[in-house]
N, C-alpha and C positions, 0 to 999 in steps of 0.2 A: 755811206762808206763806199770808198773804189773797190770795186771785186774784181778788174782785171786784174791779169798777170803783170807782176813788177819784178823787179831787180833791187836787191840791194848789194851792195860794196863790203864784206867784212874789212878793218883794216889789217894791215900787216901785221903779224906776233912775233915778236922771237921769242922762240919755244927750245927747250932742251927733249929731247927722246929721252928712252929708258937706259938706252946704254948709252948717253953722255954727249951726243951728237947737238950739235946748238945749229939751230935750224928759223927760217923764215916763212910762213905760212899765210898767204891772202884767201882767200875766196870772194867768187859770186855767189849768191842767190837768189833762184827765181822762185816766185810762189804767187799763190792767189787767196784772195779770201772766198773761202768753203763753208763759212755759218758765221752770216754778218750776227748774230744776236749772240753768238757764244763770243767774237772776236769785241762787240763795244762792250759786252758784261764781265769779260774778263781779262782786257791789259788794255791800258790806256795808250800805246804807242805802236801800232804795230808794227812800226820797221826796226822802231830800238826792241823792244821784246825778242822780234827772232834774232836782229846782230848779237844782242847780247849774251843770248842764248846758246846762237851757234858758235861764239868766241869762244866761250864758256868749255862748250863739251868738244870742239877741238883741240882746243889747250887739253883738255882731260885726256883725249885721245891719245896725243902726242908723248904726252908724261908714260903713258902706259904701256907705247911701242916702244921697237929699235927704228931706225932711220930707217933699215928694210922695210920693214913693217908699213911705217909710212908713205915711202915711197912707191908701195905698190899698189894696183889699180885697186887693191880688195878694201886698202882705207880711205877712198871715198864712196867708197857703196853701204860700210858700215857707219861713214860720216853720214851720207844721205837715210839711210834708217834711223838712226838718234835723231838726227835736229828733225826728220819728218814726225817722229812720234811727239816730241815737245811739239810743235808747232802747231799739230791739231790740238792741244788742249784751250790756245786759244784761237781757233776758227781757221785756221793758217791752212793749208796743205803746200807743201813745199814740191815743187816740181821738176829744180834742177841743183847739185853743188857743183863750181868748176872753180878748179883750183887754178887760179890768174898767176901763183908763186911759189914754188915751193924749193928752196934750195939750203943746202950748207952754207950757214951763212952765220957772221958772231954781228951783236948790233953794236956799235959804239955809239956812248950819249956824253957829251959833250958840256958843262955845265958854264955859264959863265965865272971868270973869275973876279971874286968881289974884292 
């Protein structure tokens, strides 16, 4: 297994805050494997395990702020504590979150017409 430090890509969310704000949210993440034996005995994919993971408890995050809340520097320090404690469970240590996007923003999806 690669034990350097990688990168992965969350993709973009649109997310709603607590007080109603619909918002766009990317990140990066950097990390390395910290215990190759706990990382192949316990998730078979390690870059979908932490994206999903950290998709996961952003979106959580997000729902349970205001757009303040978000937007200030204290919610990615409380992002980097959550997805780092997930992450050692499987051998992960997470070393950096940077937020590539984060704005006011409504999505529109587009369906073809049949």
């Amino acid at each position: 297994e690669d034990v350097v430090t990688s990168t992965a890509n969350l993709h973009a969310q649109s997310l709603t805050t607590r007080d109603g704000v619909a918002i766009v949210l990317q990140a990066g993440l950097t990390s390395h494997v910290c215990d190759v034996r706990k990382l192949l005995l316990e998730c078979e994919n390690r870059e979908g395990v932490l994206v999903d993971a950290s998709m996961g408890i952003l979106g959580e995050m997000v729902a349970g702020r205001t757009w303040a809340e978000v937007s200030s520097p204290q919610f990615v320090v409380d992002a980097y504590k959550r997805i780092h404690r997930r992450a050692l469970k499987y051998g992960v240590e997470l070393e950096a979150i940077q937020l590539s996007d984060l704005a006011k923003a409504r999505s529109i999806r587009l369906w073809p017409a049949n």
